[in-house]
N, C-alpha and C positions, 0 to 999 in steps of 0.2 A: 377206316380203310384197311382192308387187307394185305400184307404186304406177300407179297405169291414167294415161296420157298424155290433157293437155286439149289439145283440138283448138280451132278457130280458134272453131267454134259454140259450146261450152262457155266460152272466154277469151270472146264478147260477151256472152252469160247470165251471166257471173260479174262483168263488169264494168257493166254496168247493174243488177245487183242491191246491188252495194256502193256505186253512185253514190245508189240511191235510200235506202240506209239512209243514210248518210252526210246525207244533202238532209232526212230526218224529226228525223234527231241534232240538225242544227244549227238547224230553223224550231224545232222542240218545246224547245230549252235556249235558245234565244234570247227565245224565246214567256216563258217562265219570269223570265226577265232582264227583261223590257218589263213584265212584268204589276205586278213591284214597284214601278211607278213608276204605273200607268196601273189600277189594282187599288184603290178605297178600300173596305177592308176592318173600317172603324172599328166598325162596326157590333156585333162581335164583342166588342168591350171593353165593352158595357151601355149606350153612349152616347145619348142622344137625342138621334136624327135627324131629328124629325121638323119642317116647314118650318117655319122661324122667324115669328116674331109680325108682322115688316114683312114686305110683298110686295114693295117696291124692293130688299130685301135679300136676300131670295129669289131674284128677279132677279139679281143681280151674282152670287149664290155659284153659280149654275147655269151661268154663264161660268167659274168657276175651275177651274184642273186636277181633273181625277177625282178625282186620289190628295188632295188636302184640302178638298173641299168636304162630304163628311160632318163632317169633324171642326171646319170653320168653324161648319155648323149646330149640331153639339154643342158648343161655346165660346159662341154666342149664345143658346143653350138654356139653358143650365147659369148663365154671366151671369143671366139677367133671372130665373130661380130665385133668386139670391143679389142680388134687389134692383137689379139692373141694364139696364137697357133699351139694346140697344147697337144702332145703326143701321148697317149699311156704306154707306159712300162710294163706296167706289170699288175695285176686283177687275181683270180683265183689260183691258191699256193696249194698242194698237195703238203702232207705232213712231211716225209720226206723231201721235199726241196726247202720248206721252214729250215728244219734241221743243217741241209746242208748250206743256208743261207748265217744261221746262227753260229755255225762251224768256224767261219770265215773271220780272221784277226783272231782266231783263238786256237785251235786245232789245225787248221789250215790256212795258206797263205793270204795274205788281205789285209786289209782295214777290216773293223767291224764296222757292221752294217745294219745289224737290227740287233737290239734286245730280247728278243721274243722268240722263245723256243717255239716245235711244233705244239700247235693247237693253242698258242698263248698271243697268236697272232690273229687280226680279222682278214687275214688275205687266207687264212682256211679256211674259211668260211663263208668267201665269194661276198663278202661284206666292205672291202677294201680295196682301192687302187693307190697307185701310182703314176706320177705325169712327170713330164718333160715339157721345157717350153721350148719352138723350135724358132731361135731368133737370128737373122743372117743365111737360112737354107743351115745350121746346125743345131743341134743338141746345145742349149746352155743351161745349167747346172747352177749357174753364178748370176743367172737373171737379177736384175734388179725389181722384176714385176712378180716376184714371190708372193708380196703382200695382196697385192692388187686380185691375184690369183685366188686366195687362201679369203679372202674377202668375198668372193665373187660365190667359190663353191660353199661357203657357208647360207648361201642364199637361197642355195637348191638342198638344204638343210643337212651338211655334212659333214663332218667335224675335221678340222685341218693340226695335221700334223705339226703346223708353226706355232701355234699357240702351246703345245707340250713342254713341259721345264725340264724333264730330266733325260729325254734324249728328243732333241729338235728333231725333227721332219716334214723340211717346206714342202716336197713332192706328195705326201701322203695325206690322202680323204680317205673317211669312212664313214657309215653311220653303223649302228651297231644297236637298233629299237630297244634301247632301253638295256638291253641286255648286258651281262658280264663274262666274259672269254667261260667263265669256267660255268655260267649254266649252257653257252652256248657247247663247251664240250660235252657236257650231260647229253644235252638235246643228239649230239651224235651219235656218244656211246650209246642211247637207249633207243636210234633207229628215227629220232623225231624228224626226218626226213622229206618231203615229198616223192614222186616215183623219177626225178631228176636227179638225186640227193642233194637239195637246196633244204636249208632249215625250216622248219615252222615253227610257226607263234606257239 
């Protein structure tokens, strides 16, 4: 059998048709890769979703990454079901407030209050909250339902700040997919972004 000779027209129709599969292969497998991170898909598991009891805390989860702010909503759902009224604090940190949070017992008046300079924290990174439990119509701090809490949000797969040895923090969840502060500051420095600036995979 003959094999029929490609001509120069045929080698540029062949070559701009394998540049364009090529270019759908890699946006549609990359698209795939992103969505795991930028995809909160919680909903699927039976969780209630739906907005939590405070509007301040409403507020902050609406700032946190896509990928855990269903599942924060369903952690403070599920809480104040099981007798708990939990308020957040504090959700996505600008690098500048890290800083002037880090400042604090050390340059500036205070106790210190977090170890983690800007960008060595995950509340830059809309990865991270903070809670309050509101017991008596107040703020307490000195709960005795710390554990029970720090229990509860490990279940909606979060990492609790009470289990930490070298600096405790019973208010503080995160998850953090695997990642470490410092390729999550890559992924910033190099724009790894979506068009909200929330991280991707």
């Amino acid at each position: 059998m003959e094999v029929p000779s490609i001509n120069s027209k045929n080698k540029w129709i062949l070559g701009v048709t394998t540049a364009v599969c090529i270019y759908f292969i890699l946006k549609y497998s990359s698209k795939t890769l992103n969505d795991n991170l930028v995809e909160d898909n919680s909903n699927e598991d039976g969780y209630d979703t739906s907005a939590v009891w405070d509007n301040a805390s409403e507020q902050i989860i609406k700032k946190l990454h896509p990928k855990i702010r269903n599942r924060a909503r369903a952690f403070i759902n599920e809480a104040e079901k099981q007798g708990m009224k939990v308020k957040l604090t504090s959700g996505k940190r600008t690098y500048a407030e890290q800083d002037k949070l880090y400042a604090k017992g050390r340059t500036t008046a205070g106790g210190i209050v977090t170890n983690a300079k800007a960008g060595y924290s995950w509340h830059n990174f809309s990865l991270a909250f903070d809670t309050v439990l509101i017991e008596n119509g107040k703020a307490n701090y000195n709960t005795k339902n710390w554990k029970k809490l720090g229990a509860l949000g490990k279940t909606f797969g979060f990492e609790w700040g009470g289990d930490w040895k070298s600096f405790l923090d019973l208010p503080h969840f995160q998850d953090t997919f695997g990642m470490t502060t410092a390729q999550a500051r890559l992924k910033k420095s190099d724009n790894n972004i979506d068009n909200q600036g929330y991280l991707l995979a």
